[in-house]
C-alpha positions as CSV (number, residue, x, y, z in Angstrom):
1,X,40.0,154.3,70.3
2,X,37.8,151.9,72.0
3,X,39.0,149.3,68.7
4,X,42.5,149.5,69.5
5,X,42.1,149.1,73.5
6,X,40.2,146.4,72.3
7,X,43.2,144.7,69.9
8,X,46.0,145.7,72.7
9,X,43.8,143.9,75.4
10,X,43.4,140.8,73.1
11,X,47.2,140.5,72.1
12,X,47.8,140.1,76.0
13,X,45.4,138.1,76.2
14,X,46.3,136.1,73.9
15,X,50.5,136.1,74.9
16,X,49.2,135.7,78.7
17,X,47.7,132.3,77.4
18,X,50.5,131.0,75.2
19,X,53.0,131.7,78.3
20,X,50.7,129.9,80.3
21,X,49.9,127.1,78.2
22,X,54.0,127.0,77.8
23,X,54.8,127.2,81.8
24,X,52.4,123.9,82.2
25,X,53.7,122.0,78.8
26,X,57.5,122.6,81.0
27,X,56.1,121.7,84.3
28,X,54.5,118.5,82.7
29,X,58.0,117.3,81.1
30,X,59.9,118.6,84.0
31,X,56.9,116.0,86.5
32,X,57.3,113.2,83.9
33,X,61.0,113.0,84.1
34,X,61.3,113.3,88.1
35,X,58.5,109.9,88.2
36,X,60.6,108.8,85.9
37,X,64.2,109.4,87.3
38,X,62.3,108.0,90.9
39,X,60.9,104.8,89.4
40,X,64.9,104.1,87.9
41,X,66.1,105.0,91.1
42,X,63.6,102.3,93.0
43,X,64.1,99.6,90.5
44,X,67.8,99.8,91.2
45,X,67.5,99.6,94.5
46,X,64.8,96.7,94.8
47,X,67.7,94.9,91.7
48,X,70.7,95.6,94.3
49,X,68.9,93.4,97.2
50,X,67.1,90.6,95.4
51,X,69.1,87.7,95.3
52,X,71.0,86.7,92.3
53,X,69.6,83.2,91.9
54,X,66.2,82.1,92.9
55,X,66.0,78.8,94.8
56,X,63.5,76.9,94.0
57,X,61.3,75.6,96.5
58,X,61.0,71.6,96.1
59,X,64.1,69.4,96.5
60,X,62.8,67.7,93.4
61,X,63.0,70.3,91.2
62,X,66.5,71.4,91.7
63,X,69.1,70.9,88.9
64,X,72.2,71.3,90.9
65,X,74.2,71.4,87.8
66,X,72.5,73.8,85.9
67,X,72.5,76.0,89.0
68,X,76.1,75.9,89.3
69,X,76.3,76.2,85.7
70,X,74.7,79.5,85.5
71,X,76.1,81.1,88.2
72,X,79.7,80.2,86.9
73,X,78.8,81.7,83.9
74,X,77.2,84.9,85.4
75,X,80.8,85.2,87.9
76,X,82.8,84.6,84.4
77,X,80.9,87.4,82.7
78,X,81.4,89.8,85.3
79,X,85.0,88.6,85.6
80,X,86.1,89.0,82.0
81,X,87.0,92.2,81.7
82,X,89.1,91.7,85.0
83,X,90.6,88.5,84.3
84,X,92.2,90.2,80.8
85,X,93.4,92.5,82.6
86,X,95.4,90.2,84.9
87,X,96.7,88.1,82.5
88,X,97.9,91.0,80.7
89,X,99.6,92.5,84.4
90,X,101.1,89.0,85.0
91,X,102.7,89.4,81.3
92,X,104.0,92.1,82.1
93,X,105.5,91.3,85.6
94,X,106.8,87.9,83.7
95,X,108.5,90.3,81.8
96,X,109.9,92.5,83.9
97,X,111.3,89.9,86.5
98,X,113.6,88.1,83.3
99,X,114.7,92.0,82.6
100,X,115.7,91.8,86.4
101,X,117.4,88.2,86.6
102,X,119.3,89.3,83.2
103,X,120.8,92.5,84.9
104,X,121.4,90.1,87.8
105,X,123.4,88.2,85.8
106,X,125.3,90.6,83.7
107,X,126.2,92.6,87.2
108,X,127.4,89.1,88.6
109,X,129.0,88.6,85.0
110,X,131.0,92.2,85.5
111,X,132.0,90.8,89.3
112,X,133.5,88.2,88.2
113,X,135.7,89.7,85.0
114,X,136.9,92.3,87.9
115,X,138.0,89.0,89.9
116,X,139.3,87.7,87.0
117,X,141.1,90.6,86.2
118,X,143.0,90.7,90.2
119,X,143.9,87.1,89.6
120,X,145.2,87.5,86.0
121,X,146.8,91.5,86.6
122,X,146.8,91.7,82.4
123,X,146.2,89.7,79.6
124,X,149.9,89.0,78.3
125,X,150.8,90.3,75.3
126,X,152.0,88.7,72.3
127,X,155.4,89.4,71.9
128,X,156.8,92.1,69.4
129,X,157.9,90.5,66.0
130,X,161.2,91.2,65.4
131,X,162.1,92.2,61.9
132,X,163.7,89.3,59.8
133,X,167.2,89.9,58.3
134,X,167.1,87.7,54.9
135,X,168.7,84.7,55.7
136,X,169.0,81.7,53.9
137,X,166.0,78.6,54.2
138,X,168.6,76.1,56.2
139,X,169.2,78.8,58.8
140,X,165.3,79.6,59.5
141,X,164.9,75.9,59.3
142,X,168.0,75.0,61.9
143,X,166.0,77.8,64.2
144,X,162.9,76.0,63.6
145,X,164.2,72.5,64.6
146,X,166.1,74.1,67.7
147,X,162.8,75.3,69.0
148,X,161.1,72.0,68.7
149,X,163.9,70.2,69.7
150,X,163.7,72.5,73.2
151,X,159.8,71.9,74.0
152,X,158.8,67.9,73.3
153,X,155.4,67.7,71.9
154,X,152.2,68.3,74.7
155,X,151.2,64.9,73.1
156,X,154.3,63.4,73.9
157,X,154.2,65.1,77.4
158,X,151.2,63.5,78.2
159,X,152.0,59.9,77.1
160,X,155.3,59.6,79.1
161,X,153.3,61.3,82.0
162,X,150.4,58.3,81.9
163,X,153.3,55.6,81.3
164,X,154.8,56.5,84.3
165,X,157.8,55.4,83.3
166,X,159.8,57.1,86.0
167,X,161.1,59.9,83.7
168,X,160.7,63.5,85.0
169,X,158.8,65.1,82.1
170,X,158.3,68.9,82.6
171,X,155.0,70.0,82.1
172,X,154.6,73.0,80.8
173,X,151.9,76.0,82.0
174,X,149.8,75.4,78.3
175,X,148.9,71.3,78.8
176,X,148.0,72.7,82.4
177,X,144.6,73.3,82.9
């Protein structure tokens, strides 16, 4: 009996040291990663209020040009992303404001057809064809030559008109403009 009290008290002894040995290994980790997380946290903050570029301290040691240089170069860096992005937004405003001026137009466009359409109340239409009766060629050829006997050519029209001969030439509504 006194064997197994033995074993039993051994086994706990035994777990008892593994779940101590365990609880430090945790408490160890868990104390490296704090220092850790705290030494990040100080090296940002000491980053955050050093200054960018470091002056140096004789006049004859400053290259003016490679100081502006490098701090263009670090403002373009941190710019790029933000620049793309306004390029692209000013693309897209270009865009949109021709969208806008064609709408403008095309409602100015439908303004003035509805103006068009109060001055002019409707297109005239061509007149209905009358159905020919068979006639003979001289008699569609006398009703030809009566029509253009009626109406002198526009051509004509306009000659006598810049001759100013003195002669009364109507002008009809097509040669006006």
């Amino acid at each position: 009996m006194n064997f197994i009290f033995g074993v039993i008290l051994l086994a706990m002894f035994i777990l008892a040291l593994r779940v101590i040995w365990a609880t430090a290994l945790q408490l160890l980790s868990a104390l490296k990663h704090t220092t850790q997380t705290f030494h990040r946290y100080r090296a940002q903050r000491l980053a955050s209020k050093r200054l960018p570029v470091i002056m140096p301290r004789s006049r004859e040691d400053m290259n003016w040009s490679a100081m502006s240089d490098s701090v263009r170069q670090e403002i373009q860096s941190r710019n790029h992303g933000v620049n793309r992005e306004a390029v692209r937004l000013e693309g897209q405003l270009q865009a949109k404001l021709k969208t806008i001026e064609i709408y403008e137009a095309d409602i100015q466009i439908a303004k003035l057809e509805r103006e068009l359409l109060k001055i002019k109340p409707a297109i005239e239409s061509p007149e209905p064809e009358v159905k020919k009766t068979r006639r003979s060629k001289k008699q569609s050829l006398a009703v030809a030559g009566v029509e253009t006997q009626k109406v002198p050519h526009q051509v004509s029209q306009l000659r006598a008109a810049l001759k100013g001969n003195g002669l009364s030439v109507p002008i009809s509504e097509s040669v006006r403009h």
